[in-house]
N, C-alpha and C positions, 0 to 999 in steps of 0.2 A: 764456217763454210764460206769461201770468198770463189761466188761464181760469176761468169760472164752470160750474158743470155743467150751468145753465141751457145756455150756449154752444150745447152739444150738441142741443140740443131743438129739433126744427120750428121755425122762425117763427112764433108767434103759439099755439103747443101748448105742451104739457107732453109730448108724446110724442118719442121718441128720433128724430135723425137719422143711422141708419145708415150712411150714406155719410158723413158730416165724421166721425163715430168711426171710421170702417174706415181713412178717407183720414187721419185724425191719428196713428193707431197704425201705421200704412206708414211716415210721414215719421221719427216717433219710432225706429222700428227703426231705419232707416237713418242718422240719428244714432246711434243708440247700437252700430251695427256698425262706425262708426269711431271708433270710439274704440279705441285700439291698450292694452292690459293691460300693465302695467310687467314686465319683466324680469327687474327687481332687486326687486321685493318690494314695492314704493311704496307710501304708505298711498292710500286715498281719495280722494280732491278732491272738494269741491262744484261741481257744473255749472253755469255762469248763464245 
């Protein structure tokens, strides 16, 4: 996901839109709740 911060802003403002930030950080949790934590110790991985 390659966003700008603009992204987030009203249409045509500079002010924030609260609903696509609430609705992006819902989606994001829920990816990153499955993600399953290794077992054995594993290092990191980058996400793409």
């Amino acid at each position: 996901m390659n966003m700008k911060v603009s992204d987030l802003f009203c249409q045509g403002s500079n002010e924030w839109d609260e609903e696509k930030i609430r609705n992006m950080f819902l989606q994001l949790e829920a990816k990153s709740k499955a993600i399953k934590p290794s077992l054995m110790g594993a290092p990191d991985n980058e996400c793409g």
